[in-house]
Wavefront OBJ file of the C-alpha trace (Angstrom):
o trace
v 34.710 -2.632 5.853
v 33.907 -5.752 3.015
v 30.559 -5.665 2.038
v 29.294 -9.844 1.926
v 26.996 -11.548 -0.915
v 25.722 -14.623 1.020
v 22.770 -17.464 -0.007
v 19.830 -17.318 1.372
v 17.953 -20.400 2.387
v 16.513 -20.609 -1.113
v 19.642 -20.919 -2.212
v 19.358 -17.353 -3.770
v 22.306 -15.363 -4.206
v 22.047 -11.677 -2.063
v 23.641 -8.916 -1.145
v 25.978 -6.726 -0.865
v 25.779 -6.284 2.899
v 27.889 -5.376 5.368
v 29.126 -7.664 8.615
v 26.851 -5.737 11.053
v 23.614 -6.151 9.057
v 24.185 -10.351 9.441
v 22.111 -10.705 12.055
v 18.752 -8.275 10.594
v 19.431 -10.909 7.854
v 19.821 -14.038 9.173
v 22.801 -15.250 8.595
v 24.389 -17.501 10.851
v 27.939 -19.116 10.685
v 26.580 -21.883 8.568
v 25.606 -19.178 6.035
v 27.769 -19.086 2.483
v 29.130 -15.494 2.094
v 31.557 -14.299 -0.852
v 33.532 -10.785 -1.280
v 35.884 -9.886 -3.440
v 39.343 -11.087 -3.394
v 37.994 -14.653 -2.267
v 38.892 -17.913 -4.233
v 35.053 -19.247 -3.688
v 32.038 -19.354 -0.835
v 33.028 -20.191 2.511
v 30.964 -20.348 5.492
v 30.794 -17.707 7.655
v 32.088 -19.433 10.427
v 35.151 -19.898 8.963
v 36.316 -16.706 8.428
v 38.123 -14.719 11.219
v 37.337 -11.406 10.368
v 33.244 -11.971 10.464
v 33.819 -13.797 13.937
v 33.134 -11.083 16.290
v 29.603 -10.628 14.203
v 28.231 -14.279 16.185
v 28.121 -15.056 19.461
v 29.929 -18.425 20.890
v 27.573 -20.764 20.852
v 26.661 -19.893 16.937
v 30.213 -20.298 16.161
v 30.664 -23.550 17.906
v 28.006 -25.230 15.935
v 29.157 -24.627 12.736
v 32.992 -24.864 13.288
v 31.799 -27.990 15.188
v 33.815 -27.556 18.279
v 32.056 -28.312 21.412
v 33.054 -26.596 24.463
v 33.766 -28.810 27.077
v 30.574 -29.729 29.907
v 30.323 -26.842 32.081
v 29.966 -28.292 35.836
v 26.312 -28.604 36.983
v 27.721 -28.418 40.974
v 24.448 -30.889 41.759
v 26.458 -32.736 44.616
v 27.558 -29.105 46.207
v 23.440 -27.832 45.751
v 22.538 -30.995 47.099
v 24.987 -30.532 50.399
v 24.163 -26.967 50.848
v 20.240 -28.337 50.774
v 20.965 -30.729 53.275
v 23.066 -29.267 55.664
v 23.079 -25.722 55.440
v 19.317 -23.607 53.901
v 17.004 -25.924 52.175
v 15.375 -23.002 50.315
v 18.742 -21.576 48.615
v 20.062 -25.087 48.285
v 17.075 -26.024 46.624
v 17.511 -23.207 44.396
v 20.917 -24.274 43.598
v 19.903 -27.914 42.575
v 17.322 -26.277 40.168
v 19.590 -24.453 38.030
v 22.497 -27.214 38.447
v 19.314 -29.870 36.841
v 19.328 -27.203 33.696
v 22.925 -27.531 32.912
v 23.173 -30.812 30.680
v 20.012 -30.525 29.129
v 21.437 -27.388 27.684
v 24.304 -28.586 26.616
v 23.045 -31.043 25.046
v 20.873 -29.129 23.174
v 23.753 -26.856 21.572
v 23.166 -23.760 24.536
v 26.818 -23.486 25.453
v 26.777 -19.791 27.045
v 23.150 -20.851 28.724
v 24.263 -23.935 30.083
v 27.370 -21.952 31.550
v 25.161 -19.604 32.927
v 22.770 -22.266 34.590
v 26.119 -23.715 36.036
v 27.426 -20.091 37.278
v 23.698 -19.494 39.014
v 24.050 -22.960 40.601
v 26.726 -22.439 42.098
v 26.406 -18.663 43.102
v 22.969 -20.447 44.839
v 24.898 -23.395 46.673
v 27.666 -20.677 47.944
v 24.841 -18.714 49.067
v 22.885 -21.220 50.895
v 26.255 -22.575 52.661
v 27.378 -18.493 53.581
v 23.164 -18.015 55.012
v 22.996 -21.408 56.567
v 26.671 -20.784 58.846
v 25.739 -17.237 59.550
v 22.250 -18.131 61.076
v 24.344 -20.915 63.252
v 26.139 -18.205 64.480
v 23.674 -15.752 65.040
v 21.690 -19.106 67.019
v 25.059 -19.721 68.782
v 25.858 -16.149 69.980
v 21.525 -15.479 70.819
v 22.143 -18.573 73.045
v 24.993 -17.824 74.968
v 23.744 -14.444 75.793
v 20.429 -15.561 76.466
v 21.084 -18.475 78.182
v 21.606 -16.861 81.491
v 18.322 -14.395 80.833
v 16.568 -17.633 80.051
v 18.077 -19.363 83.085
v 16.878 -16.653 85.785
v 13.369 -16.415 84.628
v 13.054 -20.306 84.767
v 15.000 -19.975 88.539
v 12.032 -17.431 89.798
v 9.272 -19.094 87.592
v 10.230 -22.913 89.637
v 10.916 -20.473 92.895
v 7.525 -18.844 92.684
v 5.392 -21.941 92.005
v 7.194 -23.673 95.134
v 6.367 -20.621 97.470
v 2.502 -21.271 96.674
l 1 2 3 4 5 6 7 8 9 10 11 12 13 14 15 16 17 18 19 20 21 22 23 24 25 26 27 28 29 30 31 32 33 34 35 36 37 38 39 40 41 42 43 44 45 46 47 48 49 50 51 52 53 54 55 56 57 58 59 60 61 62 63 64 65 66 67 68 69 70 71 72 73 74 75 76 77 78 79 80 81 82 83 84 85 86 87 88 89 90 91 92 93 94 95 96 97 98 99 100 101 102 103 104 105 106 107 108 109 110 111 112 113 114 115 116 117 118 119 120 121 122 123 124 125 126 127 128 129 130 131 132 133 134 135 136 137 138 139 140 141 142 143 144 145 146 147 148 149 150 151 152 153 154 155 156 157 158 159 160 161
């Protein structure tokens, strides 16, 4: 493994370390490094072998490629609030409201995240709200009759007096 000189943010020149020392550091992909055999300092970012030593959304800045807007699934939180469980749909609209100001702000993987939770929220609420229908559907139709027969000798017993 190539040992890296990079400059600091004092514009000092350090080093020797190696790749998976970056981060105790501080270098980011914006970082100048230098090793032997290159031409001249390039930015971390730029060169494929050091890539695995950032995360995504450190390499996206300084590459300058923006991932494209992860879904914020507002309109499906805002159904499952409505019409299925207001407290997991509500849920779901929280984290979908986190998604764009993330992304704005450069959090790619958070805002991804936030999108992922929203949704897992929404499905949740929708999957809680049509199994309680059920369970209410099937309680009624075998309580009905229960329900029914008590009323019959409650009316029944209040006539005989």
């Amino acid at each position: 493994m190539s040992t890296y000189f990079y400059i600091d943010a004092q514009q000092r020149q350090c080093g020797p370390i190696p790749p998976t020392q970056f981060a105790a550091y501080g270098i980011t992909p914006t970082t100048y490094v230098w090793t032997a055999g290159m031409a001249q300092w390039q930015l971390a970012g730029t060169i494929i072998e050091l890539q695995p030593y950032f995360s995504k959304s450190q390499l996206f800045n300084a590459v300058g490629i923006r991932p494209s807007r992860p879904d914020s699934n507002l309109v499906w939180a805002i159904l499952s609030t409505i019409l299925f469980c207001l407290p997991l749909g509500l849920v779901g609209v929280y984290y979908s409201m986190k998604v764009d100001p993330l992304y704005l702000q450069g959090k790619y993987e958070e805002a991804q995240a936030m999108a992922k939770k929203s949704m897992n929220w929404s499905i949740a609420g929708c999957i809680t709200g049509i199994a309680l229908a059920v369970i209410y559907a099937i309680l009624s139709i075998f309580l009905m009759p229960i329900i029914g027969a008590y009323l019959q000798y409650a009316i029944m017993s209040l006539c005989a007096t």
